[in-house]
N, C-alpha and C positions, 0 to 999 in steps of 0.2 A: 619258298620256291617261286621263283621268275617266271617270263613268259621265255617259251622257247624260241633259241636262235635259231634254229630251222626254218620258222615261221618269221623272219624277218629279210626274206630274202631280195625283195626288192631295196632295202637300204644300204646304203655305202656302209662298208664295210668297220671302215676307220670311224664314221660317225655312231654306229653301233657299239663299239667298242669302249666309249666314254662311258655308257649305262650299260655296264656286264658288270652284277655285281659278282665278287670273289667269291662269296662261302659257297651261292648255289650254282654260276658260273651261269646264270640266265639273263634275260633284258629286267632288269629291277623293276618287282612288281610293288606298288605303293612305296616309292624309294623317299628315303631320308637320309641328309647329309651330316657329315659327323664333320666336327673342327676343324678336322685338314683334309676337308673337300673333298672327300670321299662317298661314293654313293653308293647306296645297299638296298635289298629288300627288308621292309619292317620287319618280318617276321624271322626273317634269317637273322637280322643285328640281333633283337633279340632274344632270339636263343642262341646266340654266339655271346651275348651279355650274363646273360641268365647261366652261361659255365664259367662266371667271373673274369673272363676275360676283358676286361677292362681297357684294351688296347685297342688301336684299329687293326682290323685282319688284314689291309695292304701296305698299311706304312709300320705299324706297331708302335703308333703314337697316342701317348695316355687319353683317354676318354673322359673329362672332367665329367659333364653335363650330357643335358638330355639332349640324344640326335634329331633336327629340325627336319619336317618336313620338305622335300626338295622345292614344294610349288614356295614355300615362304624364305627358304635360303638362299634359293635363286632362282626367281620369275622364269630369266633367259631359258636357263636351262632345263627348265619346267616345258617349257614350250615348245624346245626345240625336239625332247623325249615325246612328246605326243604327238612331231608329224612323222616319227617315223612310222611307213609301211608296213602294213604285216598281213597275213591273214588269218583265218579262222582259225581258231583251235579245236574243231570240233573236223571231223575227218565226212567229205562229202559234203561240205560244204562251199561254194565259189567264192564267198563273200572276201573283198576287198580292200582295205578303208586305212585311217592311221589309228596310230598305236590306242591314242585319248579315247577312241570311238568302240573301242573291243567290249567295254563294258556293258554300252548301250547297245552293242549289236549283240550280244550274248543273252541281256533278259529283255530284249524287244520281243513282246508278243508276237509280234509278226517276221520273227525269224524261225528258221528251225520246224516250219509249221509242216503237218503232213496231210493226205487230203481229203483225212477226216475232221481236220479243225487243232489236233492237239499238236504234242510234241512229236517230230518225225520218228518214226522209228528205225533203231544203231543208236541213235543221239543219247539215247539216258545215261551209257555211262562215263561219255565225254561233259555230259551237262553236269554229272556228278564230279568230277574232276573239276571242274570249274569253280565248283561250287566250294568243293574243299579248301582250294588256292583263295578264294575271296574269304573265307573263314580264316585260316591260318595269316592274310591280312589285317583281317579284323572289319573287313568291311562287310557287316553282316546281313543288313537288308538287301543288295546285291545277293550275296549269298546262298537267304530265304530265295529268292525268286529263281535265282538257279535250280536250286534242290526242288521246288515245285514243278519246273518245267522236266525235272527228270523225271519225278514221278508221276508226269502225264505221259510221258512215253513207255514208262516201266515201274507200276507198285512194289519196289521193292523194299525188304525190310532196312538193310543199311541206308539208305536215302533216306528212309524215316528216321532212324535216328540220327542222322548226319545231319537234318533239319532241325529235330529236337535240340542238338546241342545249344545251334545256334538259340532259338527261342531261348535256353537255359540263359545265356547270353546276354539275351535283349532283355532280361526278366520279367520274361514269360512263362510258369512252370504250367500252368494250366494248358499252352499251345504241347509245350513240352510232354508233357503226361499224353493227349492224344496220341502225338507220332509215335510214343513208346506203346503205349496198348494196340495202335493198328500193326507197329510190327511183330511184337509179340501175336495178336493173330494171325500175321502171316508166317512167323514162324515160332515157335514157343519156345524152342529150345536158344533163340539168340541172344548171348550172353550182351554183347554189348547192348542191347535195346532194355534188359533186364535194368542194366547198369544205371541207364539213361532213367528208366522209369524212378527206381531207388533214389535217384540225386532227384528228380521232378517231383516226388511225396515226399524229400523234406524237406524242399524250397514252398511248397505248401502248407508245412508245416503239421502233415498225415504222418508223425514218426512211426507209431505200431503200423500203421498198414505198408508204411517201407519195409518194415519188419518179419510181417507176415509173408510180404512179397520176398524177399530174401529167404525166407524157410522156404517157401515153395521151393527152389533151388535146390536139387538133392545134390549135386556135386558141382565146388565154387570155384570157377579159376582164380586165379593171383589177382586178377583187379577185381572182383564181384569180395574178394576174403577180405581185402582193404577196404572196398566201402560198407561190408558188415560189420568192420573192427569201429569206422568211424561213426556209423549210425549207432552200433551201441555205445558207443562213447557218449553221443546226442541226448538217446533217451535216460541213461543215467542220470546225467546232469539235468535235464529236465525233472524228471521225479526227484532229485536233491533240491534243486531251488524251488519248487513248489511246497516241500517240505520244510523248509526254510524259509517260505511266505508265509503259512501255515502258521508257523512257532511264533514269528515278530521277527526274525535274525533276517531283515531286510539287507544287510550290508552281503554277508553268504549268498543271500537271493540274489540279490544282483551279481555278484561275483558269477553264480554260476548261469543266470538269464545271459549273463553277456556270450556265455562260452556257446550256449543255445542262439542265442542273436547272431555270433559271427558263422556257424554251421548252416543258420537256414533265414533266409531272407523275407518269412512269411512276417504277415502281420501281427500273426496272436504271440510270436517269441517277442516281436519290437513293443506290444502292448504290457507284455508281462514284465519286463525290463522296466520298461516306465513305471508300470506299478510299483515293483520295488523302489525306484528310485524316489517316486514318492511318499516312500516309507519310507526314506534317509532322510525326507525334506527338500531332496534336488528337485525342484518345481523346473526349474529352466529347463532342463534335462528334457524331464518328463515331455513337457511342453515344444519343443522341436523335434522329440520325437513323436508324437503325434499330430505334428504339424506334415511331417514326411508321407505317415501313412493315411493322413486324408485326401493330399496330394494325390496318393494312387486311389484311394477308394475314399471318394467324398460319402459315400453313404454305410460308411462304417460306425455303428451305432456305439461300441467299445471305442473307439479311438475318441468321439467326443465324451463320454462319460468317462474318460481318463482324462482328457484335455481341461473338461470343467472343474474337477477333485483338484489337478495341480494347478489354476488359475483362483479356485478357492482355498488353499495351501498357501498361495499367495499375496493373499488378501485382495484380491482384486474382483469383489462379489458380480459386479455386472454383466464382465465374461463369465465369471464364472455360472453364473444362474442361463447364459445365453449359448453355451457351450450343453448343459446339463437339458434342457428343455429341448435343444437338438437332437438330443440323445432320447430323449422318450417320444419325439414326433416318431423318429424312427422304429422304436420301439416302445409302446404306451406299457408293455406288460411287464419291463423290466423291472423287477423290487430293488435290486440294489440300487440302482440311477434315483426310482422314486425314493428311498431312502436318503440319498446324497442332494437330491433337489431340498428337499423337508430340508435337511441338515442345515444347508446352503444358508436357503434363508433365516432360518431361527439364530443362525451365528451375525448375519447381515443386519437382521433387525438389533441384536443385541451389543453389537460390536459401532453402531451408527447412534443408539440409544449413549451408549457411554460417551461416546465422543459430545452429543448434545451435551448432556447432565453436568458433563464438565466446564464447557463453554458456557451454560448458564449457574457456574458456579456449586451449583447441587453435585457435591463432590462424594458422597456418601451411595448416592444414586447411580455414579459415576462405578463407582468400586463394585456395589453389587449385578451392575450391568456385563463389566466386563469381565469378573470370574463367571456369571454366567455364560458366557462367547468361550473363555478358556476353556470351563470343563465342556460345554456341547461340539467344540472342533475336535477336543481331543484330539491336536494336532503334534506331529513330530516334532521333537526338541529342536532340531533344525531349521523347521518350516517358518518362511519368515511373516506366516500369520499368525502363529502364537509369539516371536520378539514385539510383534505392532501390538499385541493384544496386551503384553506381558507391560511393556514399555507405557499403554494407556495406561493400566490401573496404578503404575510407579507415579505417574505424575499426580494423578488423583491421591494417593495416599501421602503424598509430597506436603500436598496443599491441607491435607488431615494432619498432617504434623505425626502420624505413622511413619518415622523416619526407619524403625528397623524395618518392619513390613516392605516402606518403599524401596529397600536396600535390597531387600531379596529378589522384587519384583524385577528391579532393573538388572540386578545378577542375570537373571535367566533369560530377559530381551536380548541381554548385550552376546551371549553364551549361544543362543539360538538363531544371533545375525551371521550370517558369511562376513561381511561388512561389519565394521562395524556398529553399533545399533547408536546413532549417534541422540536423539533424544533422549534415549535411556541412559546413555554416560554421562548428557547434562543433567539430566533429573539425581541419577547417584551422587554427582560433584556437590550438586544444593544441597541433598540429604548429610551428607557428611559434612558440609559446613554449618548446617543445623546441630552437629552431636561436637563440634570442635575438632572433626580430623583431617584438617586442613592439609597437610602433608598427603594424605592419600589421595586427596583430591589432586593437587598439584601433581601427582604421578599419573594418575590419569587421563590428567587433559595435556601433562607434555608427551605423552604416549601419544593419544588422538590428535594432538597439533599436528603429528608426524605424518597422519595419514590426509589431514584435511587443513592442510596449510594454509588455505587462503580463503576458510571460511571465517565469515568473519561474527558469527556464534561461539566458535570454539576459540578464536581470538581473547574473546570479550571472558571466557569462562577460563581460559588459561590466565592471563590477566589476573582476572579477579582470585582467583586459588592462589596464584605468588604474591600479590598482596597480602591474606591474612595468612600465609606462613610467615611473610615477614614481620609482620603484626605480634602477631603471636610470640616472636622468639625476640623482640625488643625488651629492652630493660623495664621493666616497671619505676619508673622516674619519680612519681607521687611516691607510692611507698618507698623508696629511696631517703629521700627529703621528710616522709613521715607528715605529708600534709594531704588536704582533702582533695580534689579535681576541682574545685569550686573554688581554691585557695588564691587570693588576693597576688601581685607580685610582689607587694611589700610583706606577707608571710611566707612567701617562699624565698625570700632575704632572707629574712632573719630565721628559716629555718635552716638555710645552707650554711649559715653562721655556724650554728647549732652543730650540724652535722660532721662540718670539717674539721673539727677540732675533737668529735669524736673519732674520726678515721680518717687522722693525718698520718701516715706513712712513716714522721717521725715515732709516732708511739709504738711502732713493732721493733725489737731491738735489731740490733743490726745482722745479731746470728744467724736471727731467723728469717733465711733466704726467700723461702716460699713466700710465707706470712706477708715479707717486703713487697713482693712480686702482685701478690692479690690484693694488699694494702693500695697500691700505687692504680691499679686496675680501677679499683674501686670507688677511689679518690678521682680518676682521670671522667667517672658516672657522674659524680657528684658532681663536677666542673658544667659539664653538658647537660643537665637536670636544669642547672642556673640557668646556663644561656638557654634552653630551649624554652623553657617554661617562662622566665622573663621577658620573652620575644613575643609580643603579640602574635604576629605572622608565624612565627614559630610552630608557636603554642597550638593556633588552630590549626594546623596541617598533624601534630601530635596526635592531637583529639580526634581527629578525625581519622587516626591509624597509622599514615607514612611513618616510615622509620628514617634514621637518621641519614641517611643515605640520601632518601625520595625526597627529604626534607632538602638539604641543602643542594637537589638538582633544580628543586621547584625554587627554590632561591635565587640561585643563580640566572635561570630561566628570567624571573621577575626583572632581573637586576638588568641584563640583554634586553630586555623587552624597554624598559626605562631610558637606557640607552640611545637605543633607536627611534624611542620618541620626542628625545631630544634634540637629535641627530637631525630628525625631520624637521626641525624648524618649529613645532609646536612650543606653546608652554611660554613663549614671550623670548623664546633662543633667539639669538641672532647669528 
């Protein structure tokens, strides 16, 4: 709803007629311009948007995006709409001025006065009009001021809640909840201030006393039966996920805390939400939401004893003990906080104990440190203070040569990381190359290369895993030849002698195709057994694991490199 064109009658006519927006056919109140220049009241586009119309209502041209504000679409025309002329809207009024100035002459104190000091009296239920039109803009503190100046001229019940709403608004339920009980004093039977009250006890998060307050109500119009339907809807799902905190089924909890968080904007829904989510192990979660509701209430003693529980979930004891100790300045008598402090630290002491025992070696000390951190967090599977934990005691049994132990330990780091738990999948790679299963490793760390490409730990451990698979799956060359690793090159001669005349390809007859096939195979080993093991250089890159492959890269590599040393001039080249 616009300002009216009656009250613009000092302005040209033609220049009025660029800001008349169509839907409410007034001077566009809070106007915003759509794509093809078109200008509207916010509120009217909006609820012309809001019935999907998706068009503009004067060209009927598609509406991609959000409609800009007139002052940032076009300055000019921003400017030119505030000098137009108008006068008051309030009846009995002389006042004069341009269009920009209506707002400020409307909630100046020293307008509208009468000559007892308050608001004149006729005025309240023009001031209340006013006040609705800056609401249904959205400009709501304007609005508050309006609705106050009317109910200086006139206590009435509607103006209370017309003011409550806005507070609901600004989220304020507590301003909220006033306006609703002085108008229910003034009148009891008013349905909408009932209404008003109902939506302000569960934005405070008082569900039964919305409740009670609704039974009071012996007969329920259509909007008082709809917010009886949704408030019951509220406290069901409230009593299910409490009931569902209660059991462990943290995931249900939160499922239904959310339904509870998105109905009512109190603290105690956003704190219980958290809690669940702390029971899934979402620390981060947790942790911004508690960040919000200290934001509004710094001395909410529950928002830091949640905030400290998911910072020590997270392994980050220092907040976490400075988050908890917040939490009993404000309140010294709370048990549960003081049981979360205690906890805090006997996990701190023992989870910083392991880490020491470790670094000075005492791995054994190490071990029984950190299953005591594990069983005293008894933390969620998720929580990435039991992966750190889970993930210390892997490396400590690593170093005990408890290779299945350390297998399992890393399992449930890497299981309980969002991320994944990247110490713990190098401690599981080591373990499995400690038992021979080099192949699982190698699936592992080309998995984690994927996520951590350019570190260059997981480099170094991919690497090393495709080394001894290739290791591993090389000929055995000494037993081939039937000589010792120590064997001279002159008995590894005369052992190939030996050998090829055992499995020369001639002795399979010719029928037998296969036989030929793996004779020839066989025979082509025993060739490269020669050259590799007769080859000094060879020999020790063998021994040292390259397969034939890495062999003859690192060869060629030497040969290039010789090259270029020659190339340079060294060596007596000319």
């Amino acid at each position: 709803m616009g300002f009216p064109l009656e009250l613009c009658a000092e302005a040209d006519e033609n220049h009025v007629a660029e800001f008349i927006c169509v839907i409410c056919t007034s001077l566009v109140e809070s106007p915003v311009a759509s794509e093809c220049s078109h200008i509207f009241c916010v509120g009217c586009i909006d609820q012309w948007l809001g019935r999907q119309e998706h068009r503009c209502p004067t060209c009927a041209a598609p509406i991609h995006r959000a409609l800009q504000p007139l002052q940032q679409a076009s300055p000019l025309a921003w400017r030119v709409l505030g000098r137009v002329r108008v006068r008051c809207p309030l009846a009995g009024c002389a006042w004069r001025g341009e269009y920009s100035e209506v707002g400020s002459h409307l909630t100046s104190s020293e307008s509208h006065v009468g000559s007892s000091g308050g608001a004149a009296p006729g005025t309240a239920a023009g001031l209340r009009e006013q006040a609705e039109l800056k609401e249904e803009a959205r400009h709501f503190k304007e609005a508050i001021t309006l609705y106050s100046k009317s109910l200086a001229a006139e206590h009435a019940p509607l103006t209370l809640v017309g003011r409550g709403r806005v507070w609901l608004q600004l989220g304020q339920p507590q301003q909220a909840h006033a306006d609703a009980s002085a108008a229910l004093a003034l009148d009891g039977g008013c349905a909408p201030a009932t209404s008003l009250l109902v939506r302000a006890l569960v934005q405070l998060g008082r569900l039964d006393d919305a409740v009670r307050a609704l039974d009071a109500v012996p007969v329920k119009d259509e909007a008082l039966a709809r917010i009886e339907e949704s408030v019951d809807a509220l406290v069901a799902a409230d009593r299910a996920a409490r009931d569902a905190y209660e059991r462990g089924d943290f995931e249900s909890a939160r499922r239904l805390f959310s339904v509870v968080a998105e109905g009512s904007s109190c603290h105690s829904a956003q704190l219980w939400l958290a809690r669940a989510e702390l029971g899934m192990g979402q620390c981060d979660q947790a942790i911004r939401r508690t960040r919000d509701v200290l934001r509004d209430d710094p001395t909410n003693c529950a928002a830091f004893a949640v905030r400290g529980n998911a910072y020590l979930l997270r392994g980050e004891f220092d907040q976490a003990w400075k988050n908890l100790q917040q939490a009993l300045r404000l309140d010294p008598d709370d048990a549960p906080t003081q049981h979360a402090a205690k906890k805090a630290r006997k996990v701190q002491k023992a989870a910083e104990g392991a880490k020491a025992a470790a670094f000075e070696r005492r791995f054994d000390e190490a071990v029984q440190l950190a299953s005591l951190a594990i069983e005293t967090a008894d933390a969620p599977v998720r929580a990435p203070l039991r992966a750190m934990l889970y993930a210390e005691r892997a490396a400590a049994r690593l170093r005990l040569k408890d290779f299945k132990s350390c297998l399992e330990d890393a399992a449930q780091a890497i299981y309980g990381s969002d991320n994944e738990c990247k110490s713990a999948a190098l401690t599981r790679a080591s373990a499995l190359h400690a038992l021979g299963r080099h192949e699982e490793a190698l699936a592992d760390m080309s998995a984690l290369l994927r996520l951590y490409e350019n570190d260059p730990q997981i480099k170094h451990a991919y690497h090393r895993a495709n080394f001894e698979v290739r290791k591993m799956r090389r000929p055995d060359l000494y037993g081939l030849l039937r000589v010792p690793s120590v064997a001279s090159a002159v008995e590894i001669k005369t052992a190939y002698r030996q050998r090829a005349l055992e499995l020369h390809p001639d002795k399979v007859p010719p029928s037998d195709l296969d036989g030929k096939k793996q004779a020839e195979a066989r025979f082509k080993e025993l060739g490269e057994a020669l050259e590799i093991l007769t080859d000094e250089f060879k020999r020790k890159l063998w021994d040292e694991g390259y397969d034939r492959e890495a062999i003859d890269e690192r060869v060629q590599a030497a040969q290039r490199a010789a090259r270029e040393h020659t190339r340079d001039g060294c060596c007596g080249a000319h």
